[in-house]
N, C-alpha and C positions, 0 to 999 in steps of 0.2 A: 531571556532571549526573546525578544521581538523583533521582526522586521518587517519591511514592506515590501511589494512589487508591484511598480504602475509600469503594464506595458500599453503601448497605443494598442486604440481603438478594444480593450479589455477591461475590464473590472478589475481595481483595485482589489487583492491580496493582503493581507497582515498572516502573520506566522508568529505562533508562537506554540512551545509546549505545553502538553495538556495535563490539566491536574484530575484530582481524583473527580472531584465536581464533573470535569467532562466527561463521563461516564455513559452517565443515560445518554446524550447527545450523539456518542464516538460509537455504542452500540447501535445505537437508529440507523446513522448513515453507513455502516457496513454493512447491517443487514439489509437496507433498501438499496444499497447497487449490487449485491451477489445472490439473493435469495428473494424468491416470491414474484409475484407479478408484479411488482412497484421495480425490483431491479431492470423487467424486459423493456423500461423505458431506455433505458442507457446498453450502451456494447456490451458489457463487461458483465453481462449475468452469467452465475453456476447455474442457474435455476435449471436448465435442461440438464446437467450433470450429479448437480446433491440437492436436496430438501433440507429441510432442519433451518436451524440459526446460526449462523458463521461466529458468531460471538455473543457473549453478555455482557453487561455491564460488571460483574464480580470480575470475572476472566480480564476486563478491559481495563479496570481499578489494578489488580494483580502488576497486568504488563505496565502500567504505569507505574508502580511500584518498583520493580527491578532494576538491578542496579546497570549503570552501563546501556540504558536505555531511554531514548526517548520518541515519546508519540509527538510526532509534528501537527500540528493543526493549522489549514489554511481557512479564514477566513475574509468575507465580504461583506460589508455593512454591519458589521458584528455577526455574520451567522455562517455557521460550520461549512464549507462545501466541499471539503477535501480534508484527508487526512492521510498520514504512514506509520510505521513503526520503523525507526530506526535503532538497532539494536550493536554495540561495537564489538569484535572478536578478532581472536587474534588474524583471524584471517579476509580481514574488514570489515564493512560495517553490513548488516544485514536489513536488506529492505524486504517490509513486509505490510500486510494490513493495508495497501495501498487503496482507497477507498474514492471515487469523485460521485458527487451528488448525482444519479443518473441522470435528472434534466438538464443540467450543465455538461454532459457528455459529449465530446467529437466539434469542442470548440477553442480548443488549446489548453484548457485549462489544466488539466492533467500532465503537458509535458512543463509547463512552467512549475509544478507543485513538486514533479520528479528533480528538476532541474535546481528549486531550493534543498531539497533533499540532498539531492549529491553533495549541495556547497554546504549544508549544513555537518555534515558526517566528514567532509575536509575541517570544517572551521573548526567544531569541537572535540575533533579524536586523532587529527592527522589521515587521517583515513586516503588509502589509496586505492582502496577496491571496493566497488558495493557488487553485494551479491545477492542472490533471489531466486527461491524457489517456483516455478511455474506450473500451471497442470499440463501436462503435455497436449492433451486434448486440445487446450486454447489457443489454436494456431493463430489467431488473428492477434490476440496479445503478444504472444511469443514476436512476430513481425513489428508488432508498433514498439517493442522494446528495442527490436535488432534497429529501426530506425533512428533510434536515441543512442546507439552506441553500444550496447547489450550484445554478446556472443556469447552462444550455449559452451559449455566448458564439456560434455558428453556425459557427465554424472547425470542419475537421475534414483532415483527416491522412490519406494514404492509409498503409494497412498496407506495411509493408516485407516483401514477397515476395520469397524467394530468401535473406535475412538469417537465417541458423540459431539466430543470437544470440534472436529473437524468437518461435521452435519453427516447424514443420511444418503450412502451412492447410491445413487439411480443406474450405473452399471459398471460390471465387474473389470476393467480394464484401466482406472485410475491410476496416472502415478504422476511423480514430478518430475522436472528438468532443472538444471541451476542454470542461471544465467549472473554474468561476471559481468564488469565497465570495468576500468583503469581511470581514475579518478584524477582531477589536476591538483596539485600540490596545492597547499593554502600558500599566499605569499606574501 
């Protein structure tokens, strides 16, 4: 599965699934948009919420492994700037690990990557619902998703304290929200 995306006046796009080899790569750019001072270039930092490492390459190899799942990888001139995890269930497909380069941040990029995402999870699952857990905390995310079509379903998830896999809170009030779309048929 490859494909491309030229929109005006934007950077050319390619998509494809990621193998084990992208590993080290798919590790780097989650941990440089949600952790450390390299994320506070872009919107999208935990860094004021957790410490630690959001992922590893083992952890990243694994999720690529899985069945019923795949890591989407967007790239530009051959090099990573976005990435997701789409994951299928029976109660659609689940996005996660959504990841953009933070210098490339707050310039479309990210709703065109969500935007192959959705059509990717229609194309190869039938898929009519993507769904996504959020930190409640990140109201400004929660909004740029409700503007893509995204409405909170009222579920929400406590954070997993004590779980290293999920980094280091910096305070005691973590949890998540689900957030739903309704998907357009594949045709």
């Amino acid at each position: 599965m490859t494909t491309t995306d030229t929109s005006p006046n934007q950077p050319e796009l390619s998509y494809r699934a990621a193998t084990e080899a992208d590993a080290q790569a798919l590790s780097d750019l989650v941990n440089s948009c949600y952790r450390g001072d390299s994320s506070r270039q872009g919107w999208t930092t935990e860094a004021d919420l957790l410490d630690g490492q959001r992922v590893d390459p083992p952890s990243v190899r694994a999720l690529i492994q899985r069945p019923d799942t795949t890591v989407l990888l967007a790239e530009s001139d051959r090099t990573l700037v976005a990435c997701c995890e789409l994951q299928r269930g029976i109660n659609g497909t689940y996005f996660g690990m959504f990841s953009v380069c933070p210098t490339a941040q707050g310039r479309g990029l990210g709703a065109r990557v969500l935007a192959e995402a959705e059509q990717t999870a229609a194309r190869l699952w039938r898929s009519r619902l993507m769904r996504m857990k959020v930190i409640k905390q990140r109201t400004e995310l929660i909004s740029w998703y409700e503007r893509r079509g995204y409405v909170g379903t009222g579920r929400t998830e406590p954070f997993p304290y004590g779980d290293p896999a999920f980094g280091e809170p910096k305070r005691g009030d973590l949890a998540f929200v689900e957030l739903t779309k309704e998907l357009d048929p594949v045709v």
